[in-house]
N, C-alpha and C positions, 0 to 999 in steps of 0.2 A: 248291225241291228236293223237298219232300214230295209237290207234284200233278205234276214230270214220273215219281216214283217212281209213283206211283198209277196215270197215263196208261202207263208199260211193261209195269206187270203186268195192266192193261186188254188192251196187245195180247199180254201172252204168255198171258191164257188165252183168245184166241182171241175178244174183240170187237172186235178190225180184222177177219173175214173172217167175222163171225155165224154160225160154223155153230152149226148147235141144240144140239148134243152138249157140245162143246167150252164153249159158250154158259152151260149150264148149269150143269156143272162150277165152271166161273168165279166164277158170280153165288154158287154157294155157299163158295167157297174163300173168296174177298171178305166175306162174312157172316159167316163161321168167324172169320176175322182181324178184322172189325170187332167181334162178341160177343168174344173174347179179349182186346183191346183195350180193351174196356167194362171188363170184370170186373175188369184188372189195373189200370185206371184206378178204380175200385171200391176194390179192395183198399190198393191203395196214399194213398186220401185217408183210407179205415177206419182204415188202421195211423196213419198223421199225426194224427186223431182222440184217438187211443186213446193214444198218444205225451203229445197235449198236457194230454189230460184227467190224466192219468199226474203231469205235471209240476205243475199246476193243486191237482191235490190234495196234490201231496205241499207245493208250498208254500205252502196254506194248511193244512197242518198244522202247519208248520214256523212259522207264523205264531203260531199258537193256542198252541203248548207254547210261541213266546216270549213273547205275551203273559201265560202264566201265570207264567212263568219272572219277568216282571217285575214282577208283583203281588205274589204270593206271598202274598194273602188268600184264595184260593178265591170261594167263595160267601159271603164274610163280608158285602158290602155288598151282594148280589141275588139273586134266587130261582133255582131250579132252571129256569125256562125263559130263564134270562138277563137277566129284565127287572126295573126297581128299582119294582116295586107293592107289596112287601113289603119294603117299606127300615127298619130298626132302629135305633135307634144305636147306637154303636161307642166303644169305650175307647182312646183311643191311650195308650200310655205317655211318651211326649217329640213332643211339639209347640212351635214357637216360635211367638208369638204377637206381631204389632206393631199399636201403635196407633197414628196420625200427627193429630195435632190443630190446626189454625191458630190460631197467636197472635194474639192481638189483633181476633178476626173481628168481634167487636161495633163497634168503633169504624171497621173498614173498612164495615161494612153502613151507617153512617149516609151515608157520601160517594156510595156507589154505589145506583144505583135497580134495582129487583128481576129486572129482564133482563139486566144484565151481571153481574149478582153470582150468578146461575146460572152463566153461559156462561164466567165463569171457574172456577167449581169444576168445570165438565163437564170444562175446558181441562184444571184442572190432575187432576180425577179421572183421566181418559182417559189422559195421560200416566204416569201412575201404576198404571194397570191392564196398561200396555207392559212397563213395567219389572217389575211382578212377573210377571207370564208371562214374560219374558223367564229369569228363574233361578230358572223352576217353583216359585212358589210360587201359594198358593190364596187368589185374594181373597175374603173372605167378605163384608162389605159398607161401604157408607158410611152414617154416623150425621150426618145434617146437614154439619156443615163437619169431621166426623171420616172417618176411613181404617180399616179393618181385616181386618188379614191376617193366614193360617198356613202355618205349613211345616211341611211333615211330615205331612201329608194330602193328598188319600185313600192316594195314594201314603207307603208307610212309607222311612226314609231316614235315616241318620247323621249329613247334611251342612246339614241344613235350617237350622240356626244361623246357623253360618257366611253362607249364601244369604242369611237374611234382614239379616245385618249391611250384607252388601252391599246390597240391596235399600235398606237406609235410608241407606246411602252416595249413591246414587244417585239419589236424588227429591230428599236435599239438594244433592246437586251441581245439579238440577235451578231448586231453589229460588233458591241463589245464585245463581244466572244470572238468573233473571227479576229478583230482586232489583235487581241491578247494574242492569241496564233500566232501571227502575221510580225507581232516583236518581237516574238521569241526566235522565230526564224530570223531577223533580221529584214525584213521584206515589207515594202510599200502597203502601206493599209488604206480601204476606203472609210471612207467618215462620212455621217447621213445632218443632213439638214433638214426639219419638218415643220410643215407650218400649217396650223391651222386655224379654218372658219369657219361660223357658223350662220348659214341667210335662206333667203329664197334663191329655186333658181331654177332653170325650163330645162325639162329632160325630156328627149327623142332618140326613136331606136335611128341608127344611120347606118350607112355601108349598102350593099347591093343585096342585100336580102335581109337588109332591118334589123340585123340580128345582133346587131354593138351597141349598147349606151350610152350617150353620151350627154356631158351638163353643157348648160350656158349661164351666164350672168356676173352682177359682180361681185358676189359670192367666191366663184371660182376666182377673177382678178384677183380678191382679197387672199384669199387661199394662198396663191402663189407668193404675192406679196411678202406674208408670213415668212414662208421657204426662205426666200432670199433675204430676208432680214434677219432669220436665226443666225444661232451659232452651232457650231456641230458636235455631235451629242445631246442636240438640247429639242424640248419639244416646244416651240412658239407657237401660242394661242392669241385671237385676238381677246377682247374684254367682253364681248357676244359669249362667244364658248364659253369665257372664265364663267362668268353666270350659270350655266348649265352644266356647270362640272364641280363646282366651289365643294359641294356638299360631300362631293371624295376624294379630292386630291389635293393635295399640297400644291401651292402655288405662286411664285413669285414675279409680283409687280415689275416691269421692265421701261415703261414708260410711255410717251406715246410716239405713232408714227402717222406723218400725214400724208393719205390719201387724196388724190387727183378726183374732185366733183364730192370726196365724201366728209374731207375734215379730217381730224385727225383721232387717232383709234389705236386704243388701250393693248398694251401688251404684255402679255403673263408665261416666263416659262412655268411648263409644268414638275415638280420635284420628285414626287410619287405620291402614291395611294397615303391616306391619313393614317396615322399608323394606326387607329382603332379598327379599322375596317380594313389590316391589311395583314397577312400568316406572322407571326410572331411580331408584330408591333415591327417591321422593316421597309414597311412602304414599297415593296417591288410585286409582291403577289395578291392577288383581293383575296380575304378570308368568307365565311359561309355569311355573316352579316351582312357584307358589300353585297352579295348575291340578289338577299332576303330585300336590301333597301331599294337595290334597282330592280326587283320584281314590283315593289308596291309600285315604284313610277310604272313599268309595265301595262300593272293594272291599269290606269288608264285606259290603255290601248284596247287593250280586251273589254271593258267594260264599255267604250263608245265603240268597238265594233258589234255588241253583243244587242246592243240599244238599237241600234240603229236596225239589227236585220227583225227582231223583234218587232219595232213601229212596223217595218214591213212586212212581216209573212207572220206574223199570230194572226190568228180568225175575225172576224169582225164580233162574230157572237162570244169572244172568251173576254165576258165582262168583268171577272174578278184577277183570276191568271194573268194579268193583262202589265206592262210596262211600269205604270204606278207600281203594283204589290211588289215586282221587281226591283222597286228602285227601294219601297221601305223596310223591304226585308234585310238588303243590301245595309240601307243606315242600320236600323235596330239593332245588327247585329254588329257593326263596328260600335254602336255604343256599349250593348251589354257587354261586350270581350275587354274593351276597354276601364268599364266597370271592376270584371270580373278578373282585370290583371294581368292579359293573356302577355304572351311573347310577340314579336314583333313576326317571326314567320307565322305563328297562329293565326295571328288576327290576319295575315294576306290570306290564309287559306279557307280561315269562315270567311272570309269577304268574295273569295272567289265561288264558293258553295252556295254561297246566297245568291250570286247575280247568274248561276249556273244553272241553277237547280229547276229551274222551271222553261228553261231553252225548249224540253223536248216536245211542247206544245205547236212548235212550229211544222213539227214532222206530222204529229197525232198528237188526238188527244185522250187514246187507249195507251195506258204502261208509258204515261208521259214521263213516270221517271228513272224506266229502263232509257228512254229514249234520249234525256236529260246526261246519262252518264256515259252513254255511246257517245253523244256530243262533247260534252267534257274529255272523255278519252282522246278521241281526234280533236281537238283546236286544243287544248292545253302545252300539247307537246310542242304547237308551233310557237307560243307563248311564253319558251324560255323554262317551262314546269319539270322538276326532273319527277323520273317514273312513281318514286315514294308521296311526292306531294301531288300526285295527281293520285295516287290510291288515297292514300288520307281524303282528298276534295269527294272521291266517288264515294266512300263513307258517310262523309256529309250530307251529301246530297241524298244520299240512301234511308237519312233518318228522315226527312220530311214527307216522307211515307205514312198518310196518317193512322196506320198501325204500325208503325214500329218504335221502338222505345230506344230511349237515348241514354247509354251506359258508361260516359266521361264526360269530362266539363266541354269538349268543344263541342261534341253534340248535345249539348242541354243547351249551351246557349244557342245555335242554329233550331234548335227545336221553339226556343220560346220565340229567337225573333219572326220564323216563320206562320207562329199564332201568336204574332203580336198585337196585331187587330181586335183580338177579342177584350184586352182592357182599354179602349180608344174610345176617346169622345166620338167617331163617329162610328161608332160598331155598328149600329143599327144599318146606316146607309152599305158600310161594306158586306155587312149578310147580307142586303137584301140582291144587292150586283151578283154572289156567290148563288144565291137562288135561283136568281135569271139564268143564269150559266150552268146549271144543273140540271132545270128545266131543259135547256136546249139539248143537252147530250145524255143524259143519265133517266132520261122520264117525265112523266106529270108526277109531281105533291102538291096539294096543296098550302097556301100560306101557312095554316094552322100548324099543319103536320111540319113543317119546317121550322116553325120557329119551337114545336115542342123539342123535333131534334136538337136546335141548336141550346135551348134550356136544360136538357140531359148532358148533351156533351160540357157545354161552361160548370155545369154543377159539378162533374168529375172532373175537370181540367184543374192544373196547377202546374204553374208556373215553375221550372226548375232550380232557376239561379236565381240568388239572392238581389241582383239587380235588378232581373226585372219584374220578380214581388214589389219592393220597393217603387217603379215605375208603373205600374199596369194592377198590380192585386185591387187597391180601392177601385179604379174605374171599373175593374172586372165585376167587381163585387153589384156596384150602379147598374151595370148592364145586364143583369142576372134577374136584377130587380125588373127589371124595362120589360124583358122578355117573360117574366112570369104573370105581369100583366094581362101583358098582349095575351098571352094562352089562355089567361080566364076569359077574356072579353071572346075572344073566336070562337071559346066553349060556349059562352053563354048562346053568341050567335047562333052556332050550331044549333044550340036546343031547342 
């Protein structure tokens, strides 16, 4: 199609009958169209260019604010050009600490000769380095035929406990298994000792290029302690951990042991997971509930690292958008869901939408709530979020778009807590911050003109769930009144 297009307009300017004139003409109308052609072929791969590079930065920005988002150490573990040459050590406050010891290794070293007595602690090390990467925790090293690990480094974390109970669930399910092997053949088995603790305790990178972890304190003392004081098969906690693990596991009292400088300290093996919160009521596997309860502790984690970069990098001028509206959308909406009945994953996930939804402020504060779900997207996922509850979270967040409408219970209630403001004793004070902040980015109105908007908007507003009618309709109702005043008085002024 394109070259009999080409060969017509060859003969319409006149190269079927060569005259010179005509000729000419041609060769340059043809030229015209081809430089035209060029340029807008030109421009248009420029804009494509420009487009991707656009996209490219914006997310690896979106990238960068999640990564800090997920730290929430700063520069605490490396210097100012990013790189760990200037590495310190560091105080954590709650670290859990395990040490795993084999039983009886002296008496198996005699049967076995020095190359299979490697290649099984490599077997059973290596399987053992699976499983703690597996539920993020930080192996720090092996001591001969010993194990040890932390949680709750580099990365800071509420859950690391718990993680590590599992982790020692799981190298024993590990063991038993080889064990059962090992009788059947007739043949020497190893047996695990595990002990753990939960304290402070000073971590630095070591070795000749910085690049291995390693803990101090008496945390770790304690730790070992543990080990050596178990029985094998059994997971030994001190009465620290039992506290931060009570609320999933099964646990029995063991007594106390005294500690050199510390006194003497509570000891609990652990049985298994409660059987509510474990795959058919059997205490060995965690079920979707266990998940759901150690996400809300989670949340913690995300919602003080969310605060915290928020105080830092929102604008000075985003007077309403601002850490407060975060923090009461946040409540409102675990009260209306709890009002309104929800499930216990529900309410994590309006709880995560709330304290979500307005992050992308920190990027821009154009399509702050495309910007809002980019962020969500990336730190969710570091957050323990599986892919379904992060679409669900970007849903949410999606409705407090103030046009878009809310078509199930969990975005009506994310919609009311997010216009919860408007039945609140201090409504007046919060439109007026909302003003300010409109003023700076969106234009001049004047006062009038905005408070007419905001008495057209309240007069069609209504509240979606039954909770927070109940909570918010009369106030709303007062403040409708408040504001219709004011528009007659600015009229009158006017006149």
């Amino acid at each position: 199609m394109g070259n009999l297009y080409f060969i017509n307009l060859l003969g319409w300017v006149g190269f079927g009958n060569l005259d010179p004139g005509r000729l000419f003409y041609g060769v340059l109308i043809v030229l015209i169209v081809l430089i035209l052609l060029f340029y807008m072929r030109k421009l248009f791969y420029q804009k494509v260019e420009e487009l991707a590079n656009l996209r490219v930065e914006r997310a690896l920005k979106v990238k960068e604010k999640a990564l800090r988002i997920r730290s929430g150490l700063d520069s605490e573990t490396v210097g100012k050009s990013g790189s760990r040459e200037r590495v310190k050590s560091i105080k954590y406050k709650s670290v859990t600490v395990l040490f795993a010891d084999i039983q009886g290794f002296t008496k198996i070293v005699e049967h076995l000769n020095p190359d299979s007595l490697i290649d099984e602690l490599d077997h059973f090390f290596f399987r053992f380095d699976s499983i703690v990467e597996k539920h993020g925790i930080e192996k720090i090293k092996t001591i001969g035929d010993a194990y040890m690990a932390a949680g709750g480094i580099p990365d800071k974390s509420r859950i690391h406990s718990v993680k590590m109970v599992l982790v020692a669930m799981e190298i024993h399910d590990y063991m038993f298994a080889l064990r059962a092997g090992k009788i059947e053949q007739h043949q020497d088995f190893w047996e695990l000792r595990v002990g753990i603790h939960t304290g402070p305790v000073i971590a630095g990178r070591v070795g000749r290029n910085k690049t291995s972890l390693d803990i101090w304190g008496d945390t770790v003392n304690i730790a070992s302690r543990m080990e050596s004081s178990g029985v094998p098969g059994e997971i030994n906690i001190t009465g620290t951990t039992y506290l931060l693990v009570k609320s999933f596991f099964v646990c029995e009292y063991r007594g106390k042991m005294p500690i050199k400088y510390k006194g003497e300290i509570d000891m609990y093996f652990v049985k298994g997971i409660i059987p509510d919160l474990s795959v058919n009521g059997e205490g060995k596997v965690p079920n979707e509930l266990f998940h759901v309860r150690l996400q809300h502790i989670r949340f913690s984690d995300l919602e003080e690292a969310i605060m915290e970069r928020l105080e830092k990098e929102l604008p000075k001028d985003i007077y309403y958008h601002n850490v407060k509206h975060t923090i009461d959308v946040v409540t409102q909406a675990e009260i209306i869901a709890r009002g309104e009945g929800v499930s216990e994953e529900e309410l994590l996930l309006l709880k995560t939408a709330a304290l979500m939804h307005d992050t992308g402020f920190i990027l821009s504060y154009d399509k702050h709530e495309q910007n809002s779900i980019d962020l969500a997207q990336e730190v969710l996922r570091r957050f323990d979020y599986s892919e379904e509850q992060i679409s669900q979270v970007v849903e949410l967040i999606e409705v407090t778009h103030p046009k878009a409408k809310p078509v199930n219970k969990l975005q009506y209630i994310l919609k009311d807590a997010d216009l919860d403001y408007l039945g609140r004793a201090d409504f007046i004070n919060v439109s007026d911050h909302l003003y300010q902040e409109l003023q700076e980015y969106n234009g001049k109105m004047s006062s009038h003109e905005w408070n007419k908007k905001q008495f057209d908007f309240i007069s069609k507003h209504k509240y979606y769930t039954e909770t927070a009618r109940k909570m918010r309709q009369i106030n709303k109702d007062k403040q409708l009144e408040k504001l219709k005043i004011m528009t007659q008085v600015d009229s009158k002024e006017e006149a």
